[in-house]
C-alpha positions as CSV (number, residue, x, y, z in Angstrom):
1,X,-37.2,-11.8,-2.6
2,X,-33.7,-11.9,-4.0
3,X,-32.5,-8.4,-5.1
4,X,-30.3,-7.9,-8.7
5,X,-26.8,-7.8,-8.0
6,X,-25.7,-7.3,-11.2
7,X,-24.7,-3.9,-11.3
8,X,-22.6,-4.6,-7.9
9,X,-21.1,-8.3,-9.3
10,X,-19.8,-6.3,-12.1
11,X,-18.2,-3.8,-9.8
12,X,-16.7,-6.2,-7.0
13,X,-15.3,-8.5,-10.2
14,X,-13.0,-5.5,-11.4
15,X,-12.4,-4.6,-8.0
16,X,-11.2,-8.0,-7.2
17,X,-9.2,-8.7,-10.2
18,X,-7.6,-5.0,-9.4
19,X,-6.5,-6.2,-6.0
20,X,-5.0,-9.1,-7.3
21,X,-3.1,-7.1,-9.5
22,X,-1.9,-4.3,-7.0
23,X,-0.6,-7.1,-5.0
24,X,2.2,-7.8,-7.8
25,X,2.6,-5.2,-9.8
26,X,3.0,-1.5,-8.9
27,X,0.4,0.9,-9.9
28,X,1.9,2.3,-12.6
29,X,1.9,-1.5,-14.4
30,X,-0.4,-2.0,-17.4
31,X,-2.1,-4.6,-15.8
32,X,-3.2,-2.2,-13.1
33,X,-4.0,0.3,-15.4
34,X,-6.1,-1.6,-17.2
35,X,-7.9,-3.2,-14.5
36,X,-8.7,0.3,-12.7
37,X,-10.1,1.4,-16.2
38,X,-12.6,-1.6,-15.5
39,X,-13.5,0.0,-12.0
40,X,-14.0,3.3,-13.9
41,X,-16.3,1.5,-16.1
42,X,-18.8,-0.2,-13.5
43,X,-18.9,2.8,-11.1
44,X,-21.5,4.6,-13.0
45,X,-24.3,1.7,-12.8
46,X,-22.8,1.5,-9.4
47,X,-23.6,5.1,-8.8
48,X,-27.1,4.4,-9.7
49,X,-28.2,2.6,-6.6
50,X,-27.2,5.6,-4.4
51,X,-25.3,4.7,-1.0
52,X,-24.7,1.4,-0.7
53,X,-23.7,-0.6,3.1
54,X,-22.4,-4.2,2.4
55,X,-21.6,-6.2,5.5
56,X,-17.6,-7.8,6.0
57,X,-17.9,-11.6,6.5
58,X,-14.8,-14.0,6.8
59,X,-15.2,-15.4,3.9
60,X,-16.7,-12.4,1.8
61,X,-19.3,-9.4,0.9
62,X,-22.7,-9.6,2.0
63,X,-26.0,-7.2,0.8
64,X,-29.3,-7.4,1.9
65,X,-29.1,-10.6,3.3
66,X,-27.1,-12.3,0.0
67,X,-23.4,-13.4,-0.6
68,X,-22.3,-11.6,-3.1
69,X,-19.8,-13.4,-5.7
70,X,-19.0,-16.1,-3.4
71,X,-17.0,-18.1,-5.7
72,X,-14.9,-15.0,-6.5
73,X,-11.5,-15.8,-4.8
74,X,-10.2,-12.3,-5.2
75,X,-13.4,-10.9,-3.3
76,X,-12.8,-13.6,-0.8
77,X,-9.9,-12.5,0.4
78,X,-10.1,-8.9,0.0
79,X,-12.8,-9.2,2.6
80,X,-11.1,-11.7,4.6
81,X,-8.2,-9.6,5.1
82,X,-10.6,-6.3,6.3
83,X,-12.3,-9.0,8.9
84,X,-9.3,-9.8,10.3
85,X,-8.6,-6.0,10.8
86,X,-11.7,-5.7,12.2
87,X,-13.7,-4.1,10.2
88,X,-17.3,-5.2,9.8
89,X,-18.9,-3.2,6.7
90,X,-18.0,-0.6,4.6
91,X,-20.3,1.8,2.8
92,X,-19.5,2.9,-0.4
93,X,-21.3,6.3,-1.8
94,X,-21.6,7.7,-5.2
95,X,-18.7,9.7,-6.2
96,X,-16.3,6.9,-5.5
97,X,-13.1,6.3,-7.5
98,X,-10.7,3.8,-8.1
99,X,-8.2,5.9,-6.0
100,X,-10.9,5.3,-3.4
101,X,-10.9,1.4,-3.6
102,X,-6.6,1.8,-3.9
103,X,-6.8,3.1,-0.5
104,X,-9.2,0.6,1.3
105,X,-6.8,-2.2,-0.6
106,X,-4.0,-0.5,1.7
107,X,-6.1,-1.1,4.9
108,X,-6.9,-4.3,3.9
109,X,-3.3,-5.0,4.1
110,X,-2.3,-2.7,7.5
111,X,-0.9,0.4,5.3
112,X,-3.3,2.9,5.4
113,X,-5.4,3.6,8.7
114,X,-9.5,2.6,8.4
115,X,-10.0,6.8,8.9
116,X,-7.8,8.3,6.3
117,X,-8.3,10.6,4.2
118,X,-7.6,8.7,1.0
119,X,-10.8,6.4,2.0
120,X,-12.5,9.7,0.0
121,X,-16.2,8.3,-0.8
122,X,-15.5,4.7,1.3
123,X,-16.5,4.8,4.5
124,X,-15.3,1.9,7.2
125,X,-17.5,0.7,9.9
126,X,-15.0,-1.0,12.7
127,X,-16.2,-3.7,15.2
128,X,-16.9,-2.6,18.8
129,X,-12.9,-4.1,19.9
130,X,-11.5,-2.6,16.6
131,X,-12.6,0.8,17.5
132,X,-11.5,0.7,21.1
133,X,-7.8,0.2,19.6
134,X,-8.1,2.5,17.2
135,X,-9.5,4.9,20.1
136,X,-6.5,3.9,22.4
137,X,-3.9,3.9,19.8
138,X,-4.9,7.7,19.1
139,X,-4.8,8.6,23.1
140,X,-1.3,7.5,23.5
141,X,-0.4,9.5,20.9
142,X,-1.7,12.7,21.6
143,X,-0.2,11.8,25.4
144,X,3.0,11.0,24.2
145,X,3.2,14.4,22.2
146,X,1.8,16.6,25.0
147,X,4.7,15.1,27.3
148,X,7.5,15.9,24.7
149,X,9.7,18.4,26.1
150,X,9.7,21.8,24.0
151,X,12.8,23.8,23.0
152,X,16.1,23.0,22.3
153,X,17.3,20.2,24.4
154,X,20.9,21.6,26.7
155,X,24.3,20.7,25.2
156,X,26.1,18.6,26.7
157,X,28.4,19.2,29.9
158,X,32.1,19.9,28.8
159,X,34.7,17.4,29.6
160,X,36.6,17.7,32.3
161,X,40.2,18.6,31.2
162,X,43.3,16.2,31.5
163,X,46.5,17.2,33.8
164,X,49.8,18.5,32.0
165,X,51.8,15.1,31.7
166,X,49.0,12.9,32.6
167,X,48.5,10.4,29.7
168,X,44.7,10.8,28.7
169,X,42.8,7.1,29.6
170,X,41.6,5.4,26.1
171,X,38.6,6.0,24.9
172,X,35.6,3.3,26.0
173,X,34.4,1.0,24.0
174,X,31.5,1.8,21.9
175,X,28.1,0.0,22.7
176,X,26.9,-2.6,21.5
177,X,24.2,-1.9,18.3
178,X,20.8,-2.5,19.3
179,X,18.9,-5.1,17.0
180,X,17.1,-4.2,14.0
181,X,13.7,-3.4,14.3
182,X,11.2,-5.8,13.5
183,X,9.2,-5.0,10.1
184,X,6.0,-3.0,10.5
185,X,3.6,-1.5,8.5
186,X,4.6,0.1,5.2
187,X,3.3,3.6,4.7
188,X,1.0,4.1,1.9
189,X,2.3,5.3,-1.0
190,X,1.5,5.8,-5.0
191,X,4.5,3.8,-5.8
192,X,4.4,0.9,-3.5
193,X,2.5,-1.9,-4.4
194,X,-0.2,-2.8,-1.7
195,X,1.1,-6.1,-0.3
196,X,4.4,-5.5,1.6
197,X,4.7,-9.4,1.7
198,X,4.8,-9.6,-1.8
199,X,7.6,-6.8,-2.7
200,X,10.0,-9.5,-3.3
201,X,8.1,-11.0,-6.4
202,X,10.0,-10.3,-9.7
203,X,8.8,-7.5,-11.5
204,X,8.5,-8.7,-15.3
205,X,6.9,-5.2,-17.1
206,X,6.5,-7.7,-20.4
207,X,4.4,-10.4,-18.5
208,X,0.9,-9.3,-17.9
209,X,-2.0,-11.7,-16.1
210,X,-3.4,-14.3,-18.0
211,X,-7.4,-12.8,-17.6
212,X,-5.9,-9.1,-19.2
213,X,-4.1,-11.3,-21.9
214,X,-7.5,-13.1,-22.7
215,X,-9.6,-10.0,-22.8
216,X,-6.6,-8.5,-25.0
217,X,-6.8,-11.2,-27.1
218,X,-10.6,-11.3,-27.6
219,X,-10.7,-7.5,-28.7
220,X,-8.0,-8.1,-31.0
221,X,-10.3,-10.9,-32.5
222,X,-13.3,-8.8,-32.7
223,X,-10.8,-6.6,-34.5
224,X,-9.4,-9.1,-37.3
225,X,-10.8,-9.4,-40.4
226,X,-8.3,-11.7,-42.1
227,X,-8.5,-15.5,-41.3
228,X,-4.7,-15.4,-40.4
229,X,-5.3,-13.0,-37.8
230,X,-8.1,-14.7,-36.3
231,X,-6.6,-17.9,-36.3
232,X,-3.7,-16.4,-35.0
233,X,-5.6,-14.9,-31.9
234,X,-7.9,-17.9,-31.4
235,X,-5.0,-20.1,-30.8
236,X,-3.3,-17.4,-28.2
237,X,-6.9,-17.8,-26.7
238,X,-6.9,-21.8,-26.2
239,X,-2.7,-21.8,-25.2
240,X,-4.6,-19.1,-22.3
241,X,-7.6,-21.3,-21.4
242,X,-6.0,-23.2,-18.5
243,X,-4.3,-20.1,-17.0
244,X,-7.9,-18.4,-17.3
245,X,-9.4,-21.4,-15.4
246,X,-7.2,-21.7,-12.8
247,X,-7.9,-18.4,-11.7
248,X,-11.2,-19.1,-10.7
249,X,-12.2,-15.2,-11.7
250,X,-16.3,-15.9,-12.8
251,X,-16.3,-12.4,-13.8
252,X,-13.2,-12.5,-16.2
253,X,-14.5,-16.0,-17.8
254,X,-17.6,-14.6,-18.8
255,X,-16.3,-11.8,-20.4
256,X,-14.0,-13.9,-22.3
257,X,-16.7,-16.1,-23.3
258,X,-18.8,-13.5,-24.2
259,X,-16.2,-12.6,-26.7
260,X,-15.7,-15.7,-28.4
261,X,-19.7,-15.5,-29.0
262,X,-19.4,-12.4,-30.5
263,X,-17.0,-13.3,-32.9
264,X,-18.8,-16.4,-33.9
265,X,-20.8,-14.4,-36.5
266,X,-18.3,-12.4,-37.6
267,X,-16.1,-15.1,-39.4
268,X,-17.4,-17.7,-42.0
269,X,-14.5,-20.5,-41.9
270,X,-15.9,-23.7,-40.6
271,X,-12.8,-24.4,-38.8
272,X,-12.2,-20.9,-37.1
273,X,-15.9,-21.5,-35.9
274,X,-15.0,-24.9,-34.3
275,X,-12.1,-23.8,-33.0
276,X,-14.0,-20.8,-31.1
277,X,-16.6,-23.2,-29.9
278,X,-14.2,-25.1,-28.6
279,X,-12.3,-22.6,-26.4
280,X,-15.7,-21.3,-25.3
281,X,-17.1,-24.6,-24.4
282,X,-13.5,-25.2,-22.4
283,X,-14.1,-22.1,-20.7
284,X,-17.5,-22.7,-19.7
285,X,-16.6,-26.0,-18.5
């Protein structure tokens, strides 16, 4: 018997579009303030099914035996990234918040560890070889610090002095520089955004993401009450329509289409109502 996902689809959409986000914008960005305001939103009906274990597949989330937004690329790869770290499920209990799903988004990507602290209410289950490394990492550690010598290390032996009239020998050359290290693991931080590999991308604070644009646009229809306005927002909603699309975010088209229905019976101009079902039925498409 299939169990109802909805209250969990809702959830993983925002936390996927969030992801997204926090891999190209900072946290402080709109976008990513808006899009953890989502997560705030969903967690309550989240909260309502108590503790909650989904399982970490290659190619996505699984619960009780179902795949849970598989045609969500954000979710996709969220979950791809964790399998590849080695994680295997994660259980998520009520009390979680969107700090919470910032810091598994860092272990997704290899900056925060799977048993820190920042986790809070997320809990990471590691495969059998994952937990042997994370086991072995920690033992060299604690080896390496037992064997660090205490106190202050000796100064160095003085150098032996130069005979009156004996010209002193030039100094040596200096040693070669050892190369650069190579890039590792960023540490997690509030200010960082989550994917080091994408910390060259411009930051453009006036550009947000087409799916926060729509849903902007749709509450600022809802809002207007003059034709102009509408028409004015409608048309920002088709010149959006392929951007929405090629995201391939289920979650975010709904919402927008949802919209457009709404405001169907809230205007009476024939041609503001054909242009509405018109960039719903492009949508839906």
């Amino acid at each position: 018997m299939a169990i109802d996902t909805g209250a969990v689809d809702r959830a993983l959409g925002a936390i996927g579009t969030t992801f997204r986000l926090t891999r190209l914008y900072p946290p402080s960005h709109p976008a990513v303030l808006e899009a953890m305001r989502h997560i705030t939103a969903s967690l309550p009906a989240l909260a309502g099914l108590g503790s909650v274990e989904w399982k970490i597949g290659a190619t996505g989330l699984h619960w009780h035996g179902q795949h849970l937004l598989p045609r969500n690329t954000q979710v996709a790869e969220l979950a791809g990234l964790l399998f590849a770290r080695g994680i295997r499920a994660i259980q998520v209990n009520p009390g979680v918040t969107p700090e919470h799903w910032l810091g598994l988004f860092g272990v997704a990507v290899g900056n925060v560890a799977p048993d820190d602290a920042v986790l809070g209410r997320i809990t990471v289950h590691l495969g059998r070889r994952a937990s042997q490394r994370l086991s072995a990492s920690r033992a060299s550690e604690e080896a390496a610090q037992a064997t660090e010598p205490i106190g202050a290390p000796s100064p160095p032996p003085a150098a032996a002095s130069v005979p009156p009239g004996v010209a002193e020998p030039p100094p040596p050359p200096p040693p070669p520089l050892p190369p650069p290290p190579e890039p590792g693991p960023v540490a997690w931080s509030a200010t960082a955004t989550v994917g080091p590999s994408r910390a060259s991308s411009v930051f453009r604070p006036d550009v947000l993401p087409a799916d926060v644009e729509a849903r902007r646009a749709v509450t600022a229809l809802l809002a207007a009450s003059q034709p102009e306005d509408q028409r004015a927002n409608v048309e920002k909603l088709r010149q959006l329509t392929p951007s929405v699309i090629a995201l391939r975010d289920i979650g975010a088209v709904a919402e927008v289409v949802a919209g457009l229905d709404r405001s169907l019976g809230k205007t009476q101009a024939p041609e503001i109502q054909e242009a509405l079902g018109a960039a719903a039925a492009a949508l839906a498409g």
